[in-house]
BANUNU-898990 format. One line per field, with one value per residue: x, z, y of N, C-alpha, C in turn; residue number from 1. Coordinates in nm, 2 decimals, padded with zeros to 4 digits. Layout:
n.xx: (X|...)
n.zz: (Z|...)
n.yy: (Y|...)
ca.xx: (X|...)
ca.zz: (Z|...)
ca.yy: (Y|...)
c.xx: (X|...)
c.zz: (Z|...)
c.yy: (Y|...)
seq: (NUM|...)
This chain:
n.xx: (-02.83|-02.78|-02.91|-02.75|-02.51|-02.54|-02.65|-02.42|-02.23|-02.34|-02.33|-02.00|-01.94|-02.11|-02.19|-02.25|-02.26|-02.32|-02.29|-02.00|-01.90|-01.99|-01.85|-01.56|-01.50|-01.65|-01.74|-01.48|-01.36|-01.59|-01.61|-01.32|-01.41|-01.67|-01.55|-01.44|-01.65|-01.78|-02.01|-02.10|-01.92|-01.94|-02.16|-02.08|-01.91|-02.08|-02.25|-02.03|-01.92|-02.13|-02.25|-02.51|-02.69|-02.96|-03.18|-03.50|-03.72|-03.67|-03.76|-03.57|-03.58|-03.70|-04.01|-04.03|-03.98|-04.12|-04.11|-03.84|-03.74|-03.67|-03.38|-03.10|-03.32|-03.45|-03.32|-03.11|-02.75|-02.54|-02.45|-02.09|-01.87|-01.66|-01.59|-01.55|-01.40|-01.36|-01.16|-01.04|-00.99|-01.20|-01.45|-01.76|-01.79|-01.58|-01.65|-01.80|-01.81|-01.77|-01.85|-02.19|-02.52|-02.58|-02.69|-02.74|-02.78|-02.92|-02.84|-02.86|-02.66|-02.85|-03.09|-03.13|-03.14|-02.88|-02.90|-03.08|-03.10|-02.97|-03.11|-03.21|-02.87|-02.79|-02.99|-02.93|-02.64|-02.31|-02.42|-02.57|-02.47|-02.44|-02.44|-02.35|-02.42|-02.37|-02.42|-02.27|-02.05|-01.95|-01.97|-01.84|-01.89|-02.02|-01.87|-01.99|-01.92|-01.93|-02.19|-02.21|-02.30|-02.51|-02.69|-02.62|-02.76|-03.03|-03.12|-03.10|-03.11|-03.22|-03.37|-03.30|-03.31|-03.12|-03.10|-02.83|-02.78|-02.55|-02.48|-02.43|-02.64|-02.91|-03.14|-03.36|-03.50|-03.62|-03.76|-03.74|-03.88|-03.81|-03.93|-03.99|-03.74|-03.68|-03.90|-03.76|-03.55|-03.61|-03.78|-03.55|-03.34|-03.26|-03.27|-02.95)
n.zz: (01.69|01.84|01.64|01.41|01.49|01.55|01.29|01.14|01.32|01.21|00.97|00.92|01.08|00.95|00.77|00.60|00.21|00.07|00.17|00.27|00.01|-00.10|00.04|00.12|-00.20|-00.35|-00.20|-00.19|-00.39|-00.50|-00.32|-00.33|-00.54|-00.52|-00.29|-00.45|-00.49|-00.35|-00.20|-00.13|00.02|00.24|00.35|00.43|00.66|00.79|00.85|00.99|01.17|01.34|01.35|01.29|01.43|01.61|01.84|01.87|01.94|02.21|02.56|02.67|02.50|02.48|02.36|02.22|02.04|01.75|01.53|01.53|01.29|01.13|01.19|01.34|01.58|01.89|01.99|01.78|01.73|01.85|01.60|01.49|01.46|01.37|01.66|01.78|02.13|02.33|02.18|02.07|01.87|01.91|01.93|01.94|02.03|02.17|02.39|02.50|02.62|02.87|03.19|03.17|03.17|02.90|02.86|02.58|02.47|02.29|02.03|01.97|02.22|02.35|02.41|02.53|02.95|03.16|03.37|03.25|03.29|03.52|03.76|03.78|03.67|03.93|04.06|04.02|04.02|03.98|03.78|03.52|03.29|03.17|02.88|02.64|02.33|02.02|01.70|01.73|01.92|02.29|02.66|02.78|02.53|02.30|02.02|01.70|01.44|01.18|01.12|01.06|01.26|01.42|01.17|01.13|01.32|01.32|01.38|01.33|01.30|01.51|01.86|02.10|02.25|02.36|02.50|02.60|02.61|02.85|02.67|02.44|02.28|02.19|02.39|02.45|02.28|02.23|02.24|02.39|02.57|02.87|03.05|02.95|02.95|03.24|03.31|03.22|03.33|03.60|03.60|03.57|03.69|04.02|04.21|04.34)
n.yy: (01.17|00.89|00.73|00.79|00.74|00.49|00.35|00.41|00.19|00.00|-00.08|-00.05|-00.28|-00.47|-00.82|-00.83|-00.97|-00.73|-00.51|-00.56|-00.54|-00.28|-00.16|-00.22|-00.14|00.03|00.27|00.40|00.40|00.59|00.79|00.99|01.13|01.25|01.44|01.65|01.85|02.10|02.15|01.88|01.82|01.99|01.91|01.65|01.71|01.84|01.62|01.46|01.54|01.64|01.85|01.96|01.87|01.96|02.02|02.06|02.02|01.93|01.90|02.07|02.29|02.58|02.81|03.08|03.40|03.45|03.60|03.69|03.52|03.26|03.17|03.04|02.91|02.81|02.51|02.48|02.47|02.72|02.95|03.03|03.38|03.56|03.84|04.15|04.24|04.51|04.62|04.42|04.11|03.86|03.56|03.46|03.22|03.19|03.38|03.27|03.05|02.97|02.79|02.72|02.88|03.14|03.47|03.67|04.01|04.15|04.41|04.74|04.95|05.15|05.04|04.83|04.88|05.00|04.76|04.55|04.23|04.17|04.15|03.83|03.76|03.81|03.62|03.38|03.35|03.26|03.07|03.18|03.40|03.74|03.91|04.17|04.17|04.41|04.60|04.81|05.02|05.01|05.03|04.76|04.49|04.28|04.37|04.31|04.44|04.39|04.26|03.99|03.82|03.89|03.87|03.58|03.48|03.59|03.79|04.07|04.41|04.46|04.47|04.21|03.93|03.59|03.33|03.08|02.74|02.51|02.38|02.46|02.48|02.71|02.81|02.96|03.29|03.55|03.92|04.22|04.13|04.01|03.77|03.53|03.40|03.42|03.24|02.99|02.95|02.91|02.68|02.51|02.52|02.57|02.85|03.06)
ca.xx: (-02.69|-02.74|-02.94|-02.68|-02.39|-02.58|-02.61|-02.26|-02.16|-02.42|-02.25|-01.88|-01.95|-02.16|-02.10|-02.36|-02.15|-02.35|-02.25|-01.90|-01.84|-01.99|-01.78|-01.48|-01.47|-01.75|-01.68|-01.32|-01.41|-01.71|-01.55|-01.28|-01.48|-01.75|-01.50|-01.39|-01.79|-01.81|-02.17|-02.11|-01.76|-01.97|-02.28|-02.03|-01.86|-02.16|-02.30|-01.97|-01.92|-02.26|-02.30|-02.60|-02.81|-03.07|-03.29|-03.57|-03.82|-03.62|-03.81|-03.51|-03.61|-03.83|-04.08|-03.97|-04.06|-04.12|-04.05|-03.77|-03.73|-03.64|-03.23|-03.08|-03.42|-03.42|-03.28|-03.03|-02.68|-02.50|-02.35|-02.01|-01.87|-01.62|-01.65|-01.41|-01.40|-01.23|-01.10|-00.89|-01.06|-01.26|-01.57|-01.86|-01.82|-01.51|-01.69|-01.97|-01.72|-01.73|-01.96|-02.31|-02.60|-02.56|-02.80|-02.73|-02.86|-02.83|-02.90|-02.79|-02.66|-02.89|-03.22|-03.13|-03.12|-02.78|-02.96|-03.07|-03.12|-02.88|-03.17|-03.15|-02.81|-02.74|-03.03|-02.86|-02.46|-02.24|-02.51|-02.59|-02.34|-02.51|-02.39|-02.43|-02.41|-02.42|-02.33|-02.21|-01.95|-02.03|-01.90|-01.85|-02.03|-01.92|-01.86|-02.04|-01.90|-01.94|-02.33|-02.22|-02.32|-02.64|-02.75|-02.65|-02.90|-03.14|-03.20|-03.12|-03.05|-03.37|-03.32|-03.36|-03.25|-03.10|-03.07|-02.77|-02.73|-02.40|-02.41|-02.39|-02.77|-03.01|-03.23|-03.47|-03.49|-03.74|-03.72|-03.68|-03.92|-03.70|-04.00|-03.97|-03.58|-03.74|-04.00|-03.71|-03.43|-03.66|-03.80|-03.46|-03.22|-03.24|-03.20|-02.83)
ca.zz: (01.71|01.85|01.53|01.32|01.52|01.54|01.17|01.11|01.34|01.18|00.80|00.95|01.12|00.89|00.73|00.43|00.14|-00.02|00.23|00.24|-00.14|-00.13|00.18|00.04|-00.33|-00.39|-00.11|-00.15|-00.53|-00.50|-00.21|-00.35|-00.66|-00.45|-00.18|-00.52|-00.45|-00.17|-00.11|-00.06|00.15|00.38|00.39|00.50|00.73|00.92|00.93|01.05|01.30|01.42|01.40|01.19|01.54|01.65|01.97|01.85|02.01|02.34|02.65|02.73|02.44|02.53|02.22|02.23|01.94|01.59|01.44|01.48|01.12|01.09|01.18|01.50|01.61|02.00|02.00|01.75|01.80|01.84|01.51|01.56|01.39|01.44|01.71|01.87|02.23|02.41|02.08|02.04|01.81|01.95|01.84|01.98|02.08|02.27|02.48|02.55|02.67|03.02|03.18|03.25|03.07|02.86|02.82|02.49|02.52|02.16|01.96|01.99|02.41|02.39|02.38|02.68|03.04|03.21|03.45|03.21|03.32|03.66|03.89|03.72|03.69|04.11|04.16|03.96|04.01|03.90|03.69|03.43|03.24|03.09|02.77|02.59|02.17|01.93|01.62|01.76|02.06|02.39|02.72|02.77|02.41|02.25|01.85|01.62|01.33|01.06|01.15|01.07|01.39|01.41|01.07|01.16|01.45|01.24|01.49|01.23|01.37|01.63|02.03|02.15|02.36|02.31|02.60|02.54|02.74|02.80|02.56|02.32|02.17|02.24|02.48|02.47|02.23|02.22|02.23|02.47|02.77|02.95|03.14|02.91|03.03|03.34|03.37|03.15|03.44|03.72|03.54|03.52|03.81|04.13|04.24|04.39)
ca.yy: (01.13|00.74|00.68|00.84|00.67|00.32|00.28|00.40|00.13|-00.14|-00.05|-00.06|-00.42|-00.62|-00.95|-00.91|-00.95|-00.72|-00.43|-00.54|-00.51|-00.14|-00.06|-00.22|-00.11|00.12|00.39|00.40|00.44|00.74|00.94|01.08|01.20|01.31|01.53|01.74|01.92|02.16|02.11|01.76|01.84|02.10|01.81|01.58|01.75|01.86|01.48|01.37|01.65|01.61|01.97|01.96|01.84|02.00|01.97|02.19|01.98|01.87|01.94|02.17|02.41|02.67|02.89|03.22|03.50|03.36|03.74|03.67|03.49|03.10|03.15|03.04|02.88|02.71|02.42|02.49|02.51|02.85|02.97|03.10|03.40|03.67|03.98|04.21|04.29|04.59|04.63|04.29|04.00|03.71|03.51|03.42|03.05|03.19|03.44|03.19|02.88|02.93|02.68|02.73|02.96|03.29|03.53|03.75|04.07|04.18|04.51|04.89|04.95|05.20|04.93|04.77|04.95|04.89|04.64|04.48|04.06|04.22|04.04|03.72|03.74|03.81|03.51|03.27|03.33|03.13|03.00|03.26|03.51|03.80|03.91|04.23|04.22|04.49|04.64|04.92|05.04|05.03|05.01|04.60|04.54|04.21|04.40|04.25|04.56|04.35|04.28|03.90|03.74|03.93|03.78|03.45|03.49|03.64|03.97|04.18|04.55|04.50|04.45|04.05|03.84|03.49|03.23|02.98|02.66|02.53|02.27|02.57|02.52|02.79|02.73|03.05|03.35|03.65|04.02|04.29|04.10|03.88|03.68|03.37|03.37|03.38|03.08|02.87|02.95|02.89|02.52|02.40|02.55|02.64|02.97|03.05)
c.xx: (-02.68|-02.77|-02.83|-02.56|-02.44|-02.61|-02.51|-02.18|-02.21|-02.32|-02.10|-01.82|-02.04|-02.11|-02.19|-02.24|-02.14|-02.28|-02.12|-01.86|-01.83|-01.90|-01.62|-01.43|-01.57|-01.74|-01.59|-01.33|-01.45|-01.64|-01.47|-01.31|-01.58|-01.70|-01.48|-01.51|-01.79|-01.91|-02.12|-01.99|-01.88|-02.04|-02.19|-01.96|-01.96|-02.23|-02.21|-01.94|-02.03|-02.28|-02.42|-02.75|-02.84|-03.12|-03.42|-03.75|-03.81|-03.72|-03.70|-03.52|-03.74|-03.92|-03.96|-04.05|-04.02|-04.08|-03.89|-03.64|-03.69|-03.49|-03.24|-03.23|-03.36|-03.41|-03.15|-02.86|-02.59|-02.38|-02.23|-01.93|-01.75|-01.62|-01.45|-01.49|-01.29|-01.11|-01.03|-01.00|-01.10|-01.33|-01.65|-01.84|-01.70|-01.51|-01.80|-01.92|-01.73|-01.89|-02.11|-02.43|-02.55|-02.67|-02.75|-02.80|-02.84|-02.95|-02.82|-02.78|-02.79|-03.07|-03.21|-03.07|-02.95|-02.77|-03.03|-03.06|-03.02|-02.98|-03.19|-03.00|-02.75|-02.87|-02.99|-02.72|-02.41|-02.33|-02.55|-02.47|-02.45|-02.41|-02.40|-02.33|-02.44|-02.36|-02.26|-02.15|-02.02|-01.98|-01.96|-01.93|-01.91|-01.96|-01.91|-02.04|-01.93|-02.11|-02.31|-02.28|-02.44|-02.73|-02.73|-02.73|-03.01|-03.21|-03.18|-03.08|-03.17|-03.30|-03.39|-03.24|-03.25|-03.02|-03.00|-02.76|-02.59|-02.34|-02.40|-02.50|-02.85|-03.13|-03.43|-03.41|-03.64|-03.68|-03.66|-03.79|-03.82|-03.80|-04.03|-03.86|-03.66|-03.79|-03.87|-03.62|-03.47|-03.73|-03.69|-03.33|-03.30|-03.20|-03.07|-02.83)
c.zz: (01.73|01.70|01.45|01.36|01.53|01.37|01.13|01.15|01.27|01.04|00.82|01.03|01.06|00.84|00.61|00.37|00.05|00.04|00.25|00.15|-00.12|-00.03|00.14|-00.08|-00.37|-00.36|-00.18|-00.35|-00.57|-00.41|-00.27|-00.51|-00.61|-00.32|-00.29|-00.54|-00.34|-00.16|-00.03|00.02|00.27|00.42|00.51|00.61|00.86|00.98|01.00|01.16|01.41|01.45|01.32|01.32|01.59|01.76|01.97|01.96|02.17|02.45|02.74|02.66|02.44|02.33|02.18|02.08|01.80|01.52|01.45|01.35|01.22|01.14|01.33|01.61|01.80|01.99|01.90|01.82|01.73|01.74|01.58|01.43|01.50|01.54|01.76|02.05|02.29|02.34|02.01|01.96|01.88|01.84|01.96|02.05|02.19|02.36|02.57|02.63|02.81|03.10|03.22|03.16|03.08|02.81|02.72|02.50|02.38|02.11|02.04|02.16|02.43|02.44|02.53|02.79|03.04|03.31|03.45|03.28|03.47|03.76|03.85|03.71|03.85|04.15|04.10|03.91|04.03|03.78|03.52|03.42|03.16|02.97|02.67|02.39|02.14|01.85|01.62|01.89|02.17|02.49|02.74|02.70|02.37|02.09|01.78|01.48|01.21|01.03|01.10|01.18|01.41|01.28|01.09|01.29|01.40|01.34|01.42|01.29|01.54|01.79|02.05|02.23|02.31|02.45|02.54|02.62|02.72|02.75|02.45|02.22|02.26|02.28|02.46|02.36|02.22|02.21|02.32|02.66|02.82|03.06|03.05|02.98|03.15|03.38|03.25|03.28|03.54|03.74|03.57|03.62|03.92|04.16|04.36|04.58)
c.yy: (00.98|00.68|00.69|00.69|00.47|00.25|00.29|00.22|-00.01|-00.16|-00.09|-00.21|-00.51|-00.70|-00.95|-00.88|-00.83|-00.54|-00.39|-00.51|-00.35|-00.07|-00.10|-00.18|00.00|00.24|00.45|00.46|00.63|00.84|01.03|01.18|01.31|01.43|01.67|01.86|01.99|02.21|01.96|01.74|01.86|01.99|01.72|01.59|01.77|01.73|01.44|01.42|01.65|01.75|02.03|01.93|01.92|01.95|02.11|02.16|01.86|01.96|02.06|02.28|02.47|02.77|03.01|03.30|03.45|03.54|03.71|03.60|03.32|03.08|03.14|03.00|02.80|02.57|02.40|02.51|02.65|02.87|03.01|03.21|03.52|03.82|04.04|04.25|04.37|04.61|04.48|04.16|03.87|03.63|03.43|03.31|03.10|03.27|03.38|03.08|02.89|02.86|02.76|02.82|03.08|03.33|03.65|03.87|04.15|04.34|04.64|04.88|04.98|05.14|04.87|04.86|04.91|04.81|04.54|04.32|04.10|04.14|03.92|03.65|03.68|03.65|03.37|03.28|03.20|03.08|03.07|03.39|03.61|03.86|04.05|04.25|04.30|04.52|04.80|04.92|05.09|05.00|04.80|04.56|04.38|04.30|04.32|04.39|04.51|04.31|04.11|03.81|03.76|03.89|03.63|03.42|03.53|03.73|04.07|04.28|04.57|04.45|04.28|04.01|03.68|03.41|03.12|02.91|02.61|02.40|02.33|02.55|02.60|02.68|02.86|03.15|03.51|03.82|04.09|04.21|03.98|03.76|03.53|03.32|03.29|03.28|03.01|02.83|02.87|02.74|02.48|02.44|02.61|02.80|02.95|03.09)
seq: (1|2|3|4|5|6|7|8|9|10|11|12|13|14|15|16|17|18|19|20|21|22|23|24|25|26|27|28|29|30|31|32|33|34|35|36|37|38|39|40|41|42|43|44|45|46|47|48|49|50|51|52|53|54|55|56|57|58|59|60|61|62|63|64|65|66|67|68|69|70|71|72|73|74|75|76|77|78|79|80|81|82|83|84|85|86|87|88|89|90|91|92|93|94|95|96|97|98|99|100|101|102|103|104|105|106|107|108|109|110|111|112|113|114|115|116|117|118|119|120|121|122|123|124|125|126|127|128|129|130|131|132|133|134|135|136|137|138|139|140|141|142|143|144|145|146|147|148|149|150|151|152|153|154|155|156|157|158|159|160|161|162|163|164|165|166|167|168|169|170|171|172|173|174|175|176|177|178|179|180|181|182|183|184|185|186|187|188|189|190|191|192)
């Protein structure tokens, strides 16, 4: 992101002549030929959004389970996609917004206990939200009926778990053991 935004600002303040021509006349030229492409819309969108960054090899991203496939990797940030809850339509990014870490608890209810990350939770209140996804109904289930949200995570129909921090990039990822959660939580917070 500084690299990105430091040659933005080097391009947008120079004095070569050779920089100002292309930024003058050249741009202003190509752009709007080049917007009528929506590859190079979506490209540009995500460069300018900055939602294209990654922290895959930040000291705040932990391993987790490579079976999982290549999608939604740690350090990534958290696709967002439509769910329902308690019947009524959300989406992901707006179940996750409230400050601090979420622990996804994803796959059929039946996969996870109902106590589930519950001592994790109680030793880091306030601090952690637990979460429970699936593509099926369940009592406090975020819906995922369309199995969209679980493909953009790349968990497929299987049981995992997905640690979000609350800059909204995954921090952790694995299956049904929760002791990676564990040693990430306990690295980087305080117990409550």
């Amino acid at each position: 992101m500084l690299r990105f935004t430091d040659r933005a600002f080097t391009i947008a303040t120079s004095s070569n002549p050779l920089i100002r021509t292309a930024r003058a006349r050249v741009v202003p030229a190509i752009a709007p030929l080049a917007t009528r492409f929506r590859r190079i819309r979506g490209y540009g969108f995500r460069v300018l959004s900055q939602l294209a960054i990654h922290y895959r090899h930040s000291p705040l991203t932990a391993g987790g389970s490579r079976r999982l496939g290549r999608r939604a990797r740690p350090g990534d940030r958290l696709p967002d996609a439509p769910l329902t809850r308690d019947g009524l339509p959300t989406t992901l990014h707006t179940e996750l917004d409230a400050p601090g870490f979420h622990l996804l608890l994803c796959g059929p209810p039946g996969q996870w206990p109902p106590s589930a990350g519950a001592d994790l939770a109680a030793r880091y209140a306030g601090l952690l939200t637990i979460h429970r996804l699936s593509r099926d109904n369940g009592d406090d289930v975020l819906l995922d009926h369309t199995g969209r949200v679980s493909r953009l995570l790349g968990i497929g129909k299987t049981a995992a778990h997905l640690l979000v921090r609350p800059d909204g990039h995954l921090a952790h990822r694995g299956g049904t053991d929760l002791t990676g959660v564990e040693a990430y939580l306990r690295r980087w917070l305080p117990p409550a």
